[in-house]
C-alpha positions, 0 to 999 in steps of 0.5 A: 372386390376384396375376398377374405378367407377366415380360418374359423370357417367349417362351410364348403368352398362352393359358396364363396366361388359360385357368389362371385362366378355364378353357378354355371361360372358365367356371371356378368363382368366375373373373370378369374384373373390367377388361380383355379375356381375349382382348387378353392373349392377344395381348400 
């Protein structure tokens, strides 16, 4: 899956994160392959 981030955005970094691990970070399929979930959604 391709995400992008767009500099106009003015929402919190939890959407995007939660949609592609789930809200409790166990969807189906879903891994983190670099990086840190939690570092995105402070960005």
């Amino acid at each position: 899956m391709i995400v992008k981030f767009h500099a106009r955005g003015k929402g919190g970094g939890s959407g995007p994160v939660d949609y592609l691990l789930g809200r409790e970070r166990n969807q189906e399929g879903a891994r983190v392959l670099r990086g840190a979930p939690e570092e995105v959604r402070e960005l």
